[in-house]
C-alpha beads as a LAMMPS data file, in Angstrom:
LAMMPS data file: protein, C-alpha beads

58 atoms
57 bonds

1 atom types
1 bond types

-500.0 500.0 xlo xhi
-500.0 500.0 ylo yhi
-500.0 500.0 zlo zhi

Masses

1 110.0

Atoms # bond

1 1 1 -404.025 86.775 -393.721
2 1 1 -400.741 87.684 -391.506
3 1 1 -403.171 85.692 -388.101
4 1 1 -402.465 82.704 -390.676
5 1 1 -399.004 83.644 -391.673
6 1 1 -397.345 84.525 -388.335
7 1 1 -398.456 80.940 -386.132
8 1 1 -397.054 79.221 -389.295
9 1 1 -393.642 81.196 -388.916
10 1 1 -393.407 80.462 -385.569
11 1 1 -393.766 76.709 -386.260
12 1 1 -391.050 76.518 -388.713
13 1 1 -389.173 78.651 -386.481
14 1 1 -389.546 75.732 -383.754
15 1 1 -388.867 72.926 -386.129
16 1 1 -385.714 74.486 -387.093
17 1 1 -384.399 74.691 -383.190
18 1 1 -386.047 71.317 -382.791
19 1 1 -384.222 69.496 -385.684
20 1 1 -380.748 71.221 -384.361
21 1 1 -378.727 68.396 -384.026
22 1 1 -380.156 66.870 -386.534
23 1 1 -379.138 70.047 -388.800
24 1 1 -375.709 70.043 -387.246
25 1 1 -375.432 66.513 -388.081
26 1 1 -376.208 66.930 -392.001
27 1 1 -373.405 70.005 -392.093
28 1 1 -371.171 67.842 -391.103
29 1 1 -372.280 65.281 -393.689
30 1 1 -371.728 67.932 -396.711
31 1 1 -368.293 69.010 -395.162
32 1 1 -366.917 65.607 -394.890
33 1 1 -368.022 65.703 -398.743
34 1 1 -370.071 62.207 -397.837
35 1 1 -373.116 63.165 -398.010
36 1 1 -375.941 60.188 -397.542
37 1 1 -379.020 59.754 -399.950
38 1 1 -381.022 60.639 -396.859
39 1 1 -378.901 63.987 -395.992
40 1 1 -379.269 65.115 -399.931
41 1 1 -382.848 64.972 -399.433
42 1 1 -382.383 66.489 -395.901
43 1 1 -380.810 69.349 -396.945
44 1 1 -382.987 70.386 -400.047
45 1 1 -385.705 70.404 -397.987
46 1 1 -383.908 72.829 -395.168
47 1 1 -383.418 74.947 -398.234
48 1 1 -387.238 74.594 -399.281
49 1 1 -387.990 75.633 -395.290
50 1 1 -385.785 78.629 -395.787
51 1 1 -386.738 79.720 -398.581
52 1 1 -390.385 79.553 -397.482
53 1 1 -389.082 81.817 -394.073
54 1 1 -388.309 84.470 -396.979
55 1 1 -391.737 83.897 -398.712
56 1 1 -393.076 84.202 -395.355
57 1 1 -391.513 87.589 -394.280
58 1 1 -393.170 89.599 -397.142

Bonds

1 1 1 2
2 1 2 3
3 1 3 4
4 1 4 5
5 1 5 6
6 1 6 7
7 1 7 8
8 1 8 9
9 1 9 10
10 1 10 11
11 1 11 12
12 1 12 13
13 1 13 14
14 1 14 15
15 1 15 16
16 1 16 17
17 1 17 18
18 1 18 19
19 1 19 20
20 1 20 21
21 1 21 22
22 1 22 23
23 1 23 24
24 1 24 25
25 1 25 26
26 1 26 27
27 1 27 28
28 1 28 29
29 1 29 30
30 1 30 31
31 1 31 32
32 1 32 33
33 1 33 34
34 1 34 35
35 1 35 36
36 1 36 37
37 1 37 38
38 1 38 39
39 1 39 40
40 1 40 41
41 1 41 42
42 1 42 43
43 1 43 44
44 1 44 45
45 1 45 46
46 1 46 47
47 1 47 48
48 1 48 49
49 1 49 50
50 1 50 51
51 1 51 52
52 1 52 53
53 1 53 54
54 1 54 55
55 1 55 56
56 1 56 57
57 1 57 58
């Protein structure tokens, strides 16, 4: 199962570095405290993709 698991880490790992300034873009949203309808749903699903790194690692 980890042949399956690992690629799929990896992947995430490069959307994450892809979507940088995309990412840096939606922290700034939250810090100004305006966050966008779009950026709300940006940002939960960062979380989801984080959380699934964790879910990953095991």
């Amino acid at each position: 199962m980890k042949k399956y698991i690992t690629p799929l880490y990896y992947f995430i790992d490069d959307f994450i570095k892809s979507s940088n300034q995309w990412i840096n873009n939606l922290y700034l949203s939250i810090n100004t405290k305006k966050p966008t309808k779009t950026s709300e749903i940006s940002y939960s699903y960062i979380l989801t993709i984080i959380s699934n790194q964790k879910f990953l690692s095991i």
